[in-house]
TIDOVO-310090 format. One record per residue: x, y negated, z of N, C-alpha, C in turn; residue number from 1. Coordinates in steps of 0.2 Angstrom, whole numbers, plus 5000, padded with zeros to 4 digits. Last residue first. Example, Ala and Ser with C-alpha at 12.3 -4.5 7.8 and 13.67 -1.06 7.14 Angstrom:
<recs>
REC  n.u  n.v  n.w ca.u ca.v ca.w  c.u  c.v  c.w   k
REC 5064 5011 5035 5068 5005 5036 5064 5000 5039   2
REC 5066 5028 5039 5062 5022 5039 5066 5016 5039   1
</recs>
This chain:
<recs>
REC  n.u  n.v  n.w ca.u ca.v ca.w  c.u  c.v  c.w   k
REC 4927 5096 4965 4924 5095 4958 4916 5089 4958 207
REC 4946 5094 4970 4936 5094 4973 4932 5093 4965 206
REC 4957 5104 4968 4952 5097 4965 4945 5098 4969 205
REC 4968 5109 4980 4961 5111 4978 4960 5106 4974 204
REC 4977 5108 4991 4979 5113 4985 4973 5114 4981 203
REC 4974 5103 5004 4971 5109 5000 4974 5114 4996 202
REC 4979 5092 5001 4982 5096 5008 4980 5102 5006 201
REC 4975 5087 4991 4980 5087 4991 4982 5092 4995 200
REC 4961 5085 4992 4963 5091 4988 4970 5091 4989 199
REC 4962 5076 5005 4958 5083 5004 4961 5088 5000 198
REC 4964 5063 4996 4968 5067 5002 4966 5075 5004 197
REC 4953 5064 4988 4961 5064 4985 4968 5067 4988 196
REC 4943 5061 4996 4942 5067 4992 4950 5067 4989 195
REC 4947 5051 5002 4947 5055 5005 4947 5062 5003 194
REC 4946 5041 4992 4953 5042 4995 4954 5050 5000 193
REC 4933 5040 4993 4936 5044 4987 4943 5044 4989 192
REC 4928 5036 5003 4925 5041 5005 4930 5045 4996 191
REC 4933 5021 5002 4936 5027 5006 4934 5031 5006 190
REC 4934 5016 4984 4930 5016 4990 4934 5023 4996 189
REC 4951 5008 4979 4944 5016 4980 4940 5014 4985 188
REC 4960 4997 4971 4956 4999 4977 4949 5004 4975 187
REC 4976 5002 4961 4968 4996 4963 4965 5001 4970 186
REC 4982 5012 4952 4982 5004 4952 4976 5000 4954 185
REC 4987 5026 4960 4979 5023 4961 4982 5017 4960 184
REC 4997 5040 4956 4996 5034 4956 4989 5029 4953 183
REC 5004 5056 4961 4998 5052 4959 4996 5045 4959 182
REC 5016 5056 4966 5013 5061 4961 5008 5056 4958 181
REC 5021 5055 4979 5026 5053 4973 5022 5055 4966 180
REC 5010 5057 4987 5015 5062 4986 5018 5061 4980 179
REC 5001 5043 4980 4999 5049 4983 5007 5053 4982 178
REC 5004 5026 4979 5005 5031 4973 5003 5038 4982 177
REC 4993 5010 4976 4995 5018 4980 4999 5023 4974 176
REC 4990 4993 4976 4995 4999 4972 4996 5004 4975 175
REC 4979 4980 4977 4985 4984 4980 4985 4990 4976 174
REC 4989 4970 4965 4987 4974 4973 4981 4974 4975 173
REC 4996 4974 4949 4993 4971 4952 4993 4973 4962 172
REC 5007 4979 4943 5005 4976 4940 5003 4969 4946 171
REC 5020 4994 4945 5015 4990 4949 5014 4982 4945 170
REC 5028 5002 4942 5023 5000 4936 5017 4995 4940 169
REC 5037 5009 4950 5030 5013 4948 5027 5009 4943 168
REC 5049 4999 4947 5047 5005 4946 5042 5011 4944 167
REC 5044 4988 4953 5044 4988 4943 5045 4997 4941 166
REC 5045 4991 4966 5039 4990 4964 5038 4992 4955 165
REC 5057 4989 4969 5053 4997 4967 5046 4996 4965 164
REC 5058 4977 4966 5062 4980 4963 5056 4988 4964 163
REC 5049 4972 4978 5049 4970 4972 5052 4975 4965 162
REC 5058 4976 4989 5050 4981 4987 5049 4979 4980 161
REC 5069 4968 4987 5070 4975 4986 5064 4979 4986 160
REC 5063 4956 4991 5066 4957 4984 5067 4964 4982 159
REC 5060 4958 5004 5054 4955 4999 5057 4959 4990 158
REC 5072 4958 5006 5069 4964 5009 5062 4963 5004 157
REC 5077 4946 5006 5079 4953 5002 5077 4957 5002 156
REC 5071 4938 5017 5069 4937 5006 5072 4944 5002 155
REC 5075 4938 5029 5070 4944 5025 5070 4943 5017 154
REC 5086 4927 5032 5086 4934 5031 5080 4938 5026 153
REC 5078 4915 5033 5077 4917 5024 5081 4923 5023 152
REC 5078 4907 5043 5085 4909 5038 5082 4912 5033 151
REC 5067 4907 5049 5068 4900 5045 5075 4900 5041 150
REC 5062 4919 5053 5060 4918 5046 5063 4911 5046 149
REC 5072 4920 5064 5073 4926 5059 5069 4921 5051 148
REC 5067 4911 5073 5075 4910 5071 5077 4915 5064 147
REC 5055 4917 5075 5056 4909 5072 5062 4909 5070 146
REC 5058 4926 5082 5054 4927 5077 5056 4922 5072 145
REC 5066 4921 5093 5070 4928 5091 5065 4927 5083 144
REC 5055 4916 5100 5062 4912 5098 5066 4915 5092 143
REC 5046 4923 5102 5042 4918 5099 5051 4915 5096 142
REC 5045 4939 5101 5046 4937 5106 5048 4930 5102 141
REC 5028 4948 5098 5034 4946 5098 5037 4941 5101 140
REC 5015 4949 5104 5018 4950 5108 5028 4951 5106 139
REC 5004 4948 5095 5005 4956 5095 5013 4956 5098 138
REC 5001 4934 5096 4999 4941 5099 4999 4946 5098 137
REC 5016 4930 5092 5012 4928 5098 5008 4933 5100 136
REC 5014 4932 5078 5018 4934 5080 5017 4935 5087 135
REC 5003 4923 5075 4999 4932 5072 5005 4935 5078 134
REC 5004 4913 5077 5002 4914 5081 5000 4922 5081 133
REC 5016 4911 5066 5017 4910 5074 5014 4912 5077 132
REC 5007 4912 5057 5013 4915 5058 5014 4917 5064 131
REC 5001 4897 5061 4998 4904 5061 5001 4908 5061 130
REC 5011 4888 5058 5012 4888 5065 5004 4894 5065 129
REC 5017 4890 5046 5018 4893 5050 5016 4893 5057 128
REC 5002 4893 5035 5006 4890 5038 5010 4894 5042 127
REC 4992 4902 5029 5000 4906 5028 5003 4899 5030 126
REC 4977 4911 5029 4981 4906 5034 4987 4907 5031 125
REC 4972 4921 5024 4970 4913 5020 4976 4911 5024 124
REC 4967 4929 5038 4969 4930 5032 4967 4922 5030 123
REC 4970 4933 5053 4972 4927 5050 4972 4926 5044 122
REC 4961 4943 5056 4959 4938 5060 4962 4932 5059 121
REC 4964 4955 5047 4960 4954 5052 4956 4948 5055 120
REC 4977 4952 5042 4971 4953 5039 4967 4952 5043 119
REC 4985 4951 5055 4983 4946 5050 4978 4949 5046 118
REC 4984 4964 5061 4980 4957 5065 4980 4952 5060 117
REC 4992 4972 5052 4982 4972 5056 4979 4967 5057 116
REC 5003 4965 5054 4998 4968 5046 4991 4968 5048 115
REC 5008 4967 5068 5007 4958 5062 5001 4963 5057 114
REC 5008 4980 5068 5002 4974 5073 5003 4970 5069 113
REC 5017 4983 5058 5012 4987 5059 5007 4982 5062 112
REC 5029 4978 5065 5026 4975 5058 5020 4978 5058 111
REC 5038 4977 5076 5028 4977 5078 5026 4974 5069 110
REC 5047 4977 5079 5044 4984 5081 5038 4983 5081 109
REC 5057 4967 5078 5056 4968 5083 5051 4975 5087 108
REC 5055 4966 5063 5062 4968 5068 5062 4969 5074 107
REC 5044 4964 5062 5045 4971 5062 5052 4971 5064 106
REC 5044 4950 5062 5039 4955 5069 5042 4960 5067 105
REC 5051 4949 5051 5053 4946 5056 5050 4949 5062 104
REC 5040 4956 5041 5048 4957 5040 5051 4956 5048 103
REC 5031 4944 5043 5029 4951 5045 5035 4957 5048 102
REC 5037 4933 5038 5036 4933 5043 5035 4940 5047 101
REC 5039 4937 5025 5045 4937 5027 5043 4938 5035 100
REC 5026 4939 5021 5029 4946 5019 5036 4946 5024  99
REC 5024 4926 5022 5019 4927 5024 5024 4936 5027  98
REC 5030 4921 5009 5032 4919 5017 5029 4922 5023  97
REC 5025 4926 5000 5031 4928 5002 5033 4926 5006  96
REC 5012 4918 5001 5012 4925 5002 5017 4930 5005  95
REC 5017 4909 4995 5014 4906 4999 5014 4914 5002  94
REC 5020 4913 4981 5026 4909 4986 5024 4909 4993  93
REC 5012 4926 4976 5015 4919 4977 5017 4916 4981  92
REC 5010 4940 4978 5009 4937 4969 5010 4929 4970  91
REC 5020 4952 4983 5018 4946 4985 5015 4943 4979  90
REC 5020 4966 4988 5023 4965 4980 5018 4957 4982  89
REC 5029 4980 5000 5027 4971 4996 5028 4970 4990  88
REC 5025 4995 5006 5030 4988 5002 5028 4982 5001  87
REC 5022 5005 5019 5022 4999 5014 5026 4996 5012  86
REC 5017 5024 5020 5025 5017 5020 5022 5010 5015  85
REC 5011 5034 5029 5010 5028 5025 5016 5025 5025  84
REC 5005 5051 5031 5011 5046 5032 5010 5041 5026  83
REC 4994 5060 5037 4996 5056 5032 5002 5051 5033  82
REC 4996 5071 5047 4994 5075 5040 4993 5069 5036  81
REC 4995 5065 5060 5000 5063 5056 5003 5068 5051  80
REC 4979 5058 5056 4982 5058 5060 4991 5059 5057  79
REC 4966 5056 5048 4972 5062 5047 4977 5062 5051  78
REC 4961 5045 5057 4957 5052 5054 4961 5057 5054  77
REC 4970 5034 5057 4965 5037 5062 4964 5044 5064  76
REC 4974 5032 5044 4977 5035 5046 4976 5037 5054  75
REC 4961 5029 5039 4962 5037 5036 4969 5038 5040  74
REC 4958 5016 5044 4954 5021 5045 4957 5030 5042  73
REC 4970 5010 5036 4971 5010 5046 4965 5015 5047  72
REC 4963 5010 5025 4968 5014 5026 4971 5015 5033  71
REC 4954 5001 5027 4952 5007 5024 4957 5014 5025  70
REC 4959 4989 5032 4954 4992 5035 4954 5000 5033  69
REC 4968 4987 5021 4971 4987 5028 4965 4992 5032  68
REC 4959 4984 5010 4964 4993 5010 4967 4992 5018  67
REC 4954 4973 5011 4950 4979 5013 4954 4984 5014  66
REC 4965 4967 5008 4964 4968 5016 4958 4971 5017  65
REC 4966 4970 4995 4972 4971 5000 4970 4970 5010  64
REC 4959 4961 4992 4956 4967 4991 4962 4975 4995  63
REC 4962 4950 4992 4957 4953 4996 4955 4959 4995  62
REC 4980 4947 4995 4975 4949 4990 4968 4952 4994  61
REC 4990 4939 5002 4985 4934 5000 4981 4940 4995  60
REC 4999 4950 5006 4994 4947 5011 4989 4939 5009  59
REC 4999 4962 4994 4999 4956 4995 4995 4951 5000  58
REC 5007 4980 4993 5000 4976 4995 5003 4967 4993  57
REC 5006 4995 4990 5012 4990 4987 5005 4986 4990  56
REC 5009 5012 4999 5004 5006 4996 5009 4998 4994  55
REC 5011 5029 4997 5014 5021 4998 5010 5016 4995  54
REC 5007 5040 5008 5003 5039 5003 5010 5031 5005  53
REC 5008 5060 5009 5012 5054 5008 5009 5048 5004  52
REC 5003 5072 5019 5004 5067 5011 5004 5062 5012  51
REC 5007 5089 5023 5005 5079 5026 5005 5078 5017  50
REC 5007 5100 5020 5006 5099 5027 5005 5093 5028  49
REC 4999 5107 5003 5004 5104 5009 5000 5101 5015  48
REC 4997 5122 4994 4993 5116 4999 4998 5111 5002  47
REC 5002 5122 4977 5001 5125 4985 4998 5118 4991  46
REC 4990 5119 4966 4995 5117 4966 4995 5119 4977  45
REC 4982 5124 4949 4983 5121 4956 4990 5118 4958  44
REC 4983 5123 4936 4977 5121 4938 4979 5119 4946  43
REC 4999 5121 4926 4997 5124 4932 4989 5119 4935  42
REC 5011 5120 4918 5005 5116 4918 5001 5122 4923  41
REC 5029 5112 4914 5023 5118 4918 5018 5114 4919  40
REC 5033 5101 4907 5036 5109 4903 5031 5113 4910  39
REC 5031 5089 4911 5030 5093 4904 5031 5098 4902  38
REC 5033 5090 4926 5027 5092 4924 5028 5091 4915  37
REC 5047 5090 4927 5044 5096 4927 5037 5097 4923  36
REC 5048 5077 4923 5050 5080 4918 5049 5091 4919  35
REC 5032 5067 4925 5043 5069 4928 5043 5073 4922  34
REC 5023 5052 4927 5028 5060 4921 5031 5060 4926  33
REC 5010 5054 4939 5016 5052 4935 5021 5058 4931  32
REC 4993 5054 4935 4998 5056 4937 5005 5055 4934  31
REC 4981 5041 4938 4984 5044 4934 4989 5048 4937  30
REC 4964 5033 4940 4972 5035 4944 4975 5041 4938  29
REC 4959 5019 4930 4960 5022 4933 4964 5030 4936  28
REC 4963 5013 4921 4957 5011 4923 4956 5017 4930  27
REC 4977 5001 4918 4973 5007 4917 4967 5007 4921  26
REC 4980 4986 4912 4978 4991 4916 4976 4996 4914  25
REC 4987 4979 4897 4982 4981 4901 4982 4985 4905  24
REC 5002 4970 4908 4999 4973 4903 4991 4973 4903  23
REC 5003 4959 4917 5004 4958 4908 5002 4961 4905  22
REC 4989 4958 4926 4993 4961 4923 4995 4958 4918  21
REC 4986 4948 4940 4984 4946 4933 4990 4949 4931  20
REC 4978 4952 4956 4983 4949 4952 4980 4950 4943  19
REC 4969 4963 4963 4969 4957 4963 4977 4955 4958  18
REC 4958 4976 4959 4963 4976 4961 4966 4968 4961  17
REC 4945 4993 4958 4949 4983 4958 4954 4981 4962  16
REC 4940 5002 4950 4946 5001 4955 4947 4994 4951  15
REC 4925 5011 4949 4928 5002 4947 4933 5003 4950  14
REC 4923 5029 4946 4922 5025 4951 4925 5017 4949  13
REC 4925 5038 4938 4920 5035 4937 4918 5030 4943  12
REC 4939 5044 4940 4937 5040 4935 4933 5035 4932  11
REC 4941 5050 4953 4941 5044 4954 4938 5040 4946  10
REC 4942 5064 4948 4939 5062 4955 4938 5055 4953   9
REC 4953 5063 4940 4947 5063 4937 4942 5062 4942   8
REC 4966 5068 4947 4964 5060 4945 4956 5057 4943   7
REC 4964 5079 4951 4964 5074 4954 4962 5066 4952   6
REC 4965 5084 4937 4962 5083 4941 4959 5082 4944   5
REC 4981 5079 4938 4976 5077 4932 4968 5078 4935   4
REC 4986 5088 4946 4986 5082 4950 4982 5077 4942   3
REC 4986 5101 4941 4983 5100 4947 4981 5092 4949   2
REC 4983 5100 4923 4987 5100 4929 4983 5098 4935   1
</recs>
């Protein structure tokens, strides 16, 4: 299958990834069953016009904040031939606060800038009055921010990535799945996320 090949781009390459699976991991990017793909097997697959990449992260995983850098560079490049959705899968308490406070800036239209700027410049930090200050420069409005994450509104919204997350089978972070299709348990160097994206818009395996 088209998206088996795909996967084999990556086979040779370490995906790391942060948290401690129950299970064992796989080692590398797999395509998900449906129930089309057991009954057609097909070398290609028609080209598409964008692809879809969702990422599961934890703003306490390092290897999650390489993926901020990595993937803010592919959404530079591909401009909007990639569409990114993030979830949250937090690996500790400290973390989900951190999920909740970003949740809080996105009410206001700036989750995107909290993400960036906390990797970036407040990674490690998860008191509040850092929160505050990730909040602060990406110019959310400091009363409105604070009155959101001291009610524990966002915990749901933490809880419902959670749940899609058992979904895919998410273990660890960070977690991509490509066009509902192809799922990456861990971190690629970028020059392989590219060859992923490529074939995809292609229609092509890169060999």
């Amino acid at each position: 299958m088209f998206f088996q090949k795909l996967a084999l781009l990556a086979c040779s390459i370490s995906i790391t990834a942060c948290g401690t699976p129950v299970e064992e991991p796989t080692s590398e990017p797999k395509a998900v069953e449906t129930s089309e793909s057991s009954t057609e097997s097909h070398s290609a697959a028609p080209r598409v016009e964008k692809v879809s990449m969702v990422e599961f992260f934890d703003f306490g995983c390092g290897h999650c904040r390489t993926a901020a850098s990595v993937v803010g560079n592919l959404k530079k490049d591909y401009g909007d031939k990639l569409v990114v959705e993030y979830h949250h899968f937090p690996l500790s308490a400290r973390t989900t606060r951190v999920a909740e406070a970003s949740e809080c800036a996105g009410k206001q239209g700036k989750f995107l800038e909290f993400h960036d700027l906390y990797f970036e410049n407040y990674f490690g930090k998860t008191d509040d009055r850092a929160l505050r200050s990730v909040a602060n420069a990406v110019g959310v409005e400091d009363a409105s921010f604070m009155m959101c994450l001291n009610s524990g509104i966002m915990k749901s919204k933490i809880t419902q990535d959670k749940v899609l997350a058992q979904k895919y089978g998410v273990q660890g972070t960070p977690y991509f799945v490509l066009n509902q299709e192809l799922v990456i348990p861990g971190m690629l160097p970028e020059g392989k996320f590219r060859e992923l994206i490529d074939g995809l818009l292609t229609g092509e395996a890169t060999q």
